[in-house]
C-alpha positions in Angstrom: -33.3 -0.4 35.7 -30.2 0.0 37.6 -28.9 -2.8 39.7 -29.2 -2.8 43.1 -27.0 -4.6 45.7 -29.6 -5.4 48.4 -31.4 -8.8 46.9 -33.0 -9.6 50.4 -36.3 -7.5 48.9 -39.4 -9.4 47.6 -40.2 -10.4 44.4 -43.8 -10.7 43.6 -44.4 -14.3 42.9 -47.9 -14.5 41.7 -50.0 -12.9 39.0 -52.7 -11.9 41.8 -50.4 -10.1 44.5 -48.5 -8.1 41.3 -51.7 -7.0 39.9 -53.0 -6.3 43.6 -50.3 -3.3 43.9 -51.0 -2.1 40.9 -54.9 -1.4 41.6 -53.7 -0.5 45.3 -51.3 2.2 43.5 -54.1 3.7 40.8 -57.1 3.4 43.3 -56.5 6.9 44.4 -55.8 8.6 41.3 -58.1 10.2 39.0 -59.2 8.4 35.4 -61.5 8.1 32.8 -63.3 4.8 33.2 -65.6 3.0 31.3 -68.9 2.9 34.1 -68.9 -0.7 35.8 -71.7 -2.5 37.5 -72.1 -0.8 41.2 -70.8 -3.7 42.3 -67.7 -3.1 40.9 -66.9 -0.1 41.4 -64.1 -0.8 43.7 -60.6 -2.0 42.6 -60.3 -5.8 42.2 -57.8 -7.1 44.6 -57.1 -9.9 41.3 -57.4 -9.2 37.6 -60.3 -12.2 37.3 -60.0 -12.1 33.5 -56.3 -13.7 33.3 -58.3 -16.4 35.3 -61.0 -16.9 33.6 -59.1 -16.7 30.0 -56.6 -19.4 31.4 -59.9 -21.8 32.0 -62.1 -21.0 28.9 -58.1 -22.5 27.1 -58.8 -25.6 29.3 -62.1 -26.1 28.8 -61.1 -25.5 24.9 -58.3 -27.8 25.5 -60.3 -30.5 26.7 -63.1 -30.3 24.5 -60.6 -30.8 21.4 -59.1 -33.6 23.2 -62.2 -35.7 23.5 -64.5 -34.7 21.0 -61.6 -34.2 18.3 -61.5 -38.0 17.2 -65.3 -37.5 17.2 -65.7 -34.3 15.4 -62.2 -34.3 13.0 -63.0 -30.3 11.9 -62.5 -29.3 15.7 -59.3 -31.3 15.8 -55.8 -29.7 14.6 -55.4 -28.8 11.1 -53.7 -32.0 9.3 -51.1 -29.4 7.9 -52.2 -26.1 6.6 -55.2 -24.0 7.7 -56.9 -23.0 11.1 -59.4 -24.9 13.7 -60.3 -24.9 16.9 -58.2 -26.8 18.7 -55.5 -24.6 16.9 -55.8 -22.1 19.0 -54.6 -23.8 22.8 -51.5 -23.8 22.2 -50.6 -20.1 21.3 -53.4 -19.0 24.1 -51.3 -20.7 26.9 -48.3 -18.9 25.4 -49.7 -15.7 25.4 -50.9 -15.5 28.8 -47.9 -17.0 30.2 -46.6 -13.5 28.6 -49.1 -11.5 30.1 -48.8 -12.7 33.2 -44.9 -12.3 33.5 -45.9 -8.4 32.6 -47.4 -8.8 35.6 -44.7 -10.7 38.0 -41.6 -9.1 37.4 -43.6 -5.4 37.6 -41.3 -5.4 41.1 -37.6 -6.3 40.7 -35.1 -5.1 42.9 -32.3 -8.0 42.2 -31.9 -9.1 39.0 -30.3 -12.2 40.4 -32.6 -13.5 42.4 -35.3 -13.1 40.2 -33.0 -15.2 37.5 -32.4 -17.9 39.8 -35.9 -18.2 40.2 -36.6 -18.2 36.8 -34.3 -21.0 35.8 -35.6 -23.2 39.3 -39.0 -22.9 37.5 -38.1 -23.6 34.2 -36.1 -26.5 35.1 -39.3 -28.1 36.7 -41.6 -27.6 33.7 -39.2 -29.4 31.4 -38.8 -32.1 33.6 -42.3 -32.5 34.6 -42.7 -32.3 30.6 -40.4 -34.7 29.5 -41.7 -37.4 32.4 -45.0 -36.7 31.3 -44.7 -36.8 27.3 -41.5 -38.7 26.9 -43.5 -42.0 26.4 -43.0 -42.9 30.3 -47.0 -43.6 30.3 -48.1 -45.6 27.6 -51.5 -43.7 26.7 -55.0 -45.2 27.4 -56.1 -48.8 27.7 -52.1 -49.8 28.5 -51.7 -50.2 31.8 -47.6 -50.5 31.2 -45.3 -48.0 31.5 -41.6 -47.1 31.6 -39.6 -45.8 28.4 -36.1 -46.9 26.6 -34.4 -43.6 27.3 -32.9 -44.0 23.4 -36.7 -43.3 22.4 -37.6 -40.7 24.5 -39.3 -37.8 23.1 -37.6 -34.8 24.9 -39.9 -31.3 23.0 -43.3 -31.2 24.1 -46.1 -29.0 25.1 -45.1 -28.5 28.8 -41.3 -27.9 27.5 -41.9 -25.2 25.4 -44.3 -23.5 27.8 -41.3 -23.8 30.0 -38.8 -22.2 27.2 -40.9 -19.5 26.2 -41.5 -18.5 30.4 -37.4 -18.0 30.7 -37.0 -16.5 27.6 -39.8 -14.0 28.0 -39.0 -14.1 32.4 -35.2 -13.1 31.4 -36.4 -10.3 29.0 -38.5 -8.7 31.5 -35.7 -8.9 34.1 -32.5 -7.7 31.9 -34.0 -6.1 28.6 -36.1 -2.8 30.2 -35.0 1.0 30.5 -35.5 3.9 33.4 -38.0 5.3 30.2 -40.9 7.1 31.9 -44.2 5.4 30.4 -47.2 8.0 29.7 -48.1 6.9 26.4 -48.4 4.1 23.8 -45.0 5.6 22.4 -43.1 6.0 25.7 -44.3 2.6 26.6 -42.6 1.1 23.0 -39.5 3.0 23.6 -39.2 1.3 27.5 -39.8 -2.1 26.3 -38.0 -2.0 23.1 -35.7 -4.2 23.5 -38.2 -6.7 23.6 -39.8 -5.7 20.4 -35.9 -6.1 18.8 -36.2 -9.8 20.4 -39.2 -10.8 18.7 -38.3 -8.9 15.1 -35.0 -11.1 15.7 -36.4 -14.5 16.6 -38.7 -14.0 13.8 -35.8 -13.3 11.1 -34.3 -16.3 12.7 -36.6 -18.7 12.1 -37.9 -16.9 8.5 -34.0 -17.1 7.3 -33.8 -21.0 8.2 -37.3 -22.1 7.4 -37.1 -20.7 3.8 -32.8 -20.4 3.6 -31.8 -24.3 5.0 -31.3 -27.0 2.1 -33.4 -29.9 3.2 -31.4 -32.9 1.6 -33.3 -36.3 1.3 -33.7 -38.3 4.0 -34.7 -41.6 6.0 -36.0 -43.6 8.3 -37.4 -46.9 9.7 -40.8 -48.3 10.2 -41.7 -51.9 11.4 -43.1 -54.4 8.8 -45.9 -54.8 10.9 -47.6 -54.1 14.3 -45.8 -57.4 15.6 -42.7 -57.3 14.0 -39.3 -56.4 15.1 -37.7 -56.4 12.0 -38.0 -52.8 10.6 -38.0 -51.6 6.7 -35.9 -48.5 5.9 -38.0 -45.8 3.8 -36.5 -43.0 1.8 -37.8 -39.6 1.3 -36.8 -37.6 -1.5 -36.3 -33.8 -1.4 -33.2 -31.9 -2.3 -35.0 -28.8 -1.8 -34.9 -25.3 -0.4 -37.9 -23.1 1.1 -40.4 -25.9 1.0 -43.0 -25.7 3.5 -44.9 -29.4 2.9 -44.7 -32.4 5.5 -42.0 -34.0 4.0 -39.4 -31.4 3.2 -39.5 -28.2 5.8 -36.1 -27.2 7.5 -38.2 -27.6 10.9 -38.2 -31.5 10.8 -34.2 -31.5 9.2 -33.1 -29.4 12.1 -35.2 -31.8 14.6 -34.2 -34.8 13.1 -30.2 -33.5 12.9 -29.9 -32.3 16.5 -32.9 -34.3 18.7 -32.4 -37.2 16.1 -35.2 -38.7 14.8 -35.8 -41.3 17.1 -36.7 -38.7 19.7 -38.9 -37.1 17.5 -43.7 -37.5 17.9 -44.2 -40.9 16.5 -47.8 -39.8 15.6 -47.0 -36.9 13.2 -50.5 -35.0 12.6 -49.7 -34.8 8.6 -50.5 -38.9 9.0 -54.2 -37.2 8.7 -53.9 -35.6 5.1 -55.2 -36.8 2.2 -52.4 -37.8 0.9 -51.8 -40.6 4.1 -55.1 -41.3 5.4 -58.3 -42.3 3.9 -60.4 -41.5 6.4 -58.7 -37.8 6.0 -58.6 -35.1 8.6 -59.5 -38.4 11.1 -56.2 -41.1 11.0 -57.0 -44.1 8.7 -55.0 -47.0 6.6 -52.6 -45.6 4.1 -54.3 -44.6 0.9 -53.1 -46.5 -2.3 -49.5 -45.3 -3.4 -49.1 -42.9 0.0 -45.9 -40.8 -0.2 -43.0 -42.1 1.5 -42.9 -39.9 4.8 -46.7 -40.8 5.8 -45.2 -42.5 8.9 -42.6 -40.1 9.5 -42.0 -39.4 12.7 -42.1 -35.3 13.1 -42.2 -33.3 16.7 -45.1 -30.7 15.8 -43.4 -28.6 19.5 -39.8 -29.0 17.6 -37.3 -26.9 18.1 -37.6 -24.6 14.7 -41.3 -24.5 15.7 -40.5 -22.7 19.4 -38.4 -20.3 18.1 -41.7 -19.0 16.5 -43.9 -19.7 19.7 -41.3 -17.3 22.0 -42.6 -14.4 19.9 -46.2 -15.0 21.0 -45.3 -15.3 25.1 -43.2 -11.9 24.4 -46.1 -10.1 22.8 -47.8 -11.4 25.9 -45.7 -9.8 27.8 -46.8 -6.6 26.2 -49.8 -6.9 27.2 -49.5 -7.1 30.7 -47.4 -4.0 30.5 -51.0 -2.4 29.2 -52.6 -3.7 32.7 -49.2 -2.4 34.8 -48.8 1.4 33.5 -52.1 2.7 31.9 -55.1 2.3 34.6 -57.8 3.7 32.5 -60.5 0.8 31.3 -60.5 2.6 27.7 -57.1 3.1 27.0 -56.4 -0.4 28.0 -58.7 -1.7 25.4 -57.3 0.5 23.1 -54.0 -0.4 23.3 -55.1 -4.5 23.3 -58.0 -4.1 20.4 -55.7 -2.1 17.8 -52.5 -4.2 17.7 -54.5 -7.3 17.9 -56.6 -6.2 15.1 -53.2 -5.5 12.9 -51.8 -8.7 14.1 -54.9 -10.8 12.7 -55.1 -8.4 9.1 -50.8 -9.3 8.9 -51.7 -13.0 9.6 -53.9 -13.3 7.0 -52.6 -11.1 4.4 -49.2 -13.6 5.0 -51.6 -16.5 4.2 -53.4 -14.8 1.2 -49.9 -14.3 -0.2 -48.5 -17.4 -0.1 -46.7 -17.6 4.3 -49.5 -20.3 4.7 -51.1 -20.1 8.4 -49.4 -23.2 9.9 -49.7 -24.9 13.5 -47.0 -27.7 13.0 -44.4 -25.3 12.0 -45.9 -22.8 14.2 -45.3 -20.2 10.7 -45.5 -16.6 11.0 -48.8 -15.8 9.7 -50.5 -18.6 12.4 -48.5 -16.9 15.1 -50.0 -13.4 13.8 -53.6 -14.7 13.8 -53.5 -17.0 16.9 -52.0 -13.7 19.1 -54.4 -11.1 17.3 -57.2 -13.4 18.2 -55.9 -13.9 21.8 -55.5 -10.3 22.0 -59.5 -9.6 21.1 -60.6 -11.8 23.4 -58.6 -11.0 26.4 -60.2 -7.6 26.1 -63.6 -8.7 25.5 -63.4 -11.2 29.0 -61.5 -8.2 30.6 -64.4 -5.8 29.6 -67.2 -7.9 30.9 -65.8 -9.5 33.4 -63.5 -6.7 35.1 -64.7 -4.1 33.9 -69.2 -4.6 34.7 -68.4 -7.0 36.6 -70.2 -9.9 35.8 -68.7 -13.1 37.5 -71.8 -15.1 38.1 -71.2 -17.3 35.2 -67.3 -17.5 34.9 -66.4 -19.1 38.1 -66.0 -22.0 36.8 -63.6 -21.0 34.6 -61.6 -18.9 37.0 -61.2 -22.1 39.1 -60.0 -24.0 36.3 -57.4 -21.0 35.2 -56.3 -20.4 39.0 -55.7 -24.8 38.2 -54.7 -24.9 35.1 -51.5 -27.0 35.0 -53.1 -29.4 38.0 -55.9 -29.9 35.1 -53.8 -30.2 32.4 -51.5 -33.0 34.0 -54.7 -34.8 35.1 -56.6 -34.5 32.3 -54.5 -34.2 29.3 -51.9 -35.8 29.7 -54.5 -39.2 30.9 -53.5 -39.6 34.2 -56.5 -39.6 35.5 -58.0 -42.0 33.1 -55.2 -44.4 33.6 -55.4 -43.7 37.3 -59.4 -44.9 37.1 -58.1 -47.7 34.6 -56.1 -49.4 37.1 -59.0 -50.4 39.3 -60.3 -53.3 37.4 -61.8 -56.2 38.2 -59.9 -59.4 37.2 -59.3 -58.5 33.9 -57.6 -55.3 32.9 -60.9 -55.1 30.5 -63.1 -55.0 33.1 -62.4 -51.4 34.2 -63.9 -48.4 35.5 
């Protein structure tokens, strides 16, 4: 795209108004189309389905939340392997990606688009660190307030935050004049993106399985009460290991965030090896390996280098919605890479790449997009497509509110909020 001195031009700021000009644009011009319900056979003035997928993650997101101390096989995989709640994460990636195809389909001024970028970044990651750092205290603890030496500064809400500038600043300097009339033309405009995700994933392959973990250690109070704290030691001395203990993804966290600023409730504490009650937390087993209390950032820094790839294959995506506007070609081009995606992810697992959420590994980035890829077309083919809204409005409400939900919900502020009316005794709450 060629630069452009004027910057006073609008930039489309919403998913709803981009997608709006691209119906307005195709509504006159001839296409195959799959046949919709009458009712639909006009051009949505919103593509519902980025709505509606943004809520089904919520509702997903939620259900994991409550019912996964409940039900442990819904709740994240302890280290290795694949459930339910899995699947948020890379979801909310992925259609932050899609809908940045969407955003920057207008951009006259590469600078002001930039500015806006960073201005929105900058608030996720605060409103992520205030909000994860430890500032709120969690359920049933009405204190709050955090020693800014223990601070946890990754989190969920910060690397939603990276992975919107780096795949916002890809969409606004990395794309060509390239005409786009084909699944070819449309790899060859946008292939500088591609080189960014082949990079970022040599990147983090090269210092996952290349780094030298050397042993390490840290401290853990003697007991809940106790301020004086025992120093455990965790031996490794290793190279390409992917277990709890030994991966270049908690050495490169603990080097540069320092360990003290690291998830003091690492999700490997539910293995076999540390719990007893394994996947749920429990009392450490008899002779439990030194790094069962570990402290371990599961959004660390190694970790997001991996996650950028699936918010940039996102982006892909959305470039389907802007420059093909026939139903069946869309599909196509959604259905066949995330079909390769998934049969990639798994043969990496089968071979040895295990599919991982903690260290966000290649093959669980493969699956987790090829699944998000299958059923982005499915919602977009029923509800887009035929047109049947009736029983998703709920969910489009709650993906049109997503991050108001997630702050409120998630992140306990409203239970704390509704635990601070009590009546004489902070037990005696709502």
């Amino acid at each position: 795209m060629k630069g452009n001195n004027n910057c006073t031009v609008r930039i489309d700021d919403d998913v709803e108004s981009a997608f709006q000009r691209i119906n307005q644009s195709s509504s006159s011009s001839p296409s195959h189309r799959l046949r919709p319900k009458a009712s639909s056979t006009q051009p949505s003035s919103r593509l519902v389905s980025l709505d509606v997928f943004r809520g089904l993650t919520v509702v997903l997101m939620i259900i994991v939340d409550d019912a996964g101390g409940i039900i442990p096989s819904i709740n994240h995989s302890p280290w290795n392997g694949l459930t339910l709640a899995d699947f948020v994460m890379p979801f909310f990636l992925f259609m932050v990606g899609v809908s940045l195809g969407l955003v920057y389909k207008n951009m006259p001024c590469r600078a002001t688009a930039s500015r806006k970028a960073i201005f929105r970044t900058v608030k996720f990651l605060i409103l992520g660190v205030f909000l994860q750092g430890g500032y709120f205290h969690g359920i049933n603890n009405l204190t709050y307030g955090v020693d800014m030496g223990q601070i946890r500064w990754m989190g969920i809400l910060q690397r939603i935050a990276i992975a919107y500038l780096v795949g916002a600043m890809c969409e606004i300097w990395l794309r060509n004049d390239e005409k786009v009339g084909s699944g070819l033309s449309l790899l060859k405009k946008y292939q500088w993106h591609w080189v960014m995700v082949f990079m970022l994933t040599t990147v983090y392959l090269v210092l996952l399985y290349g780094l030298y973990v050397p042993d390490w250690s840290y401290q853990v109070p003697l007991s809940a009460s106790s301020e004086v704290r025992e120093l455990v030691k965790v031996k490794c001395g290793v190279r390409g290991n992917t277990g709890p203990a030994c991966n270049a993804a908690g050495m490169i966290d603990r080097v540069i965030l320092g360990i003290q600023h690291l998830y003091r409730k690492p999700i490997y504490a539910r293995t076999q090896q540390c719990s007893i009650n394994s996947p749920d937390y429990g009392p450490l087993p008899p002779n439990a390996p030194s790094w069962c209390q570990a402290p371990f950032d599961p959004e660390g820094l190694l970790s997001t280098v991996m996650a950028l790839a699936t918010c940039l294959i996102g982006v892909q995506y959305g470039h389907v919605i802007v420059h093909f506007k026939d139903h069946k070609y869309r599909l196509l081009q959604w259905l066949v890479p995330s079909s390769g995606f998934i049969i990639l992810g798994v043969l990496c697992n089968i071979f040895g790449m295990h599919i991982n959420k903690a260290l966000y590994s290649f093959s669980y980035m493969c699956v987790t997009t090829g699944v998000a890829g299958i059923l982005l077309a499915s919602i977009y083919l029923v509800v887009d497509v035929y047109g049947y809204r009736r029983f998703t409005m709920v969910l489009e409400w709650m993906g049109m509110n997503a991050l108001v939900i997630y702050v409120l919900v998630a992140c306990n502020i409203l239970p704390l909020i509704l635990q601070g009316f009590y009546w004489n005794h902070p037990g005696n709450n709502i």
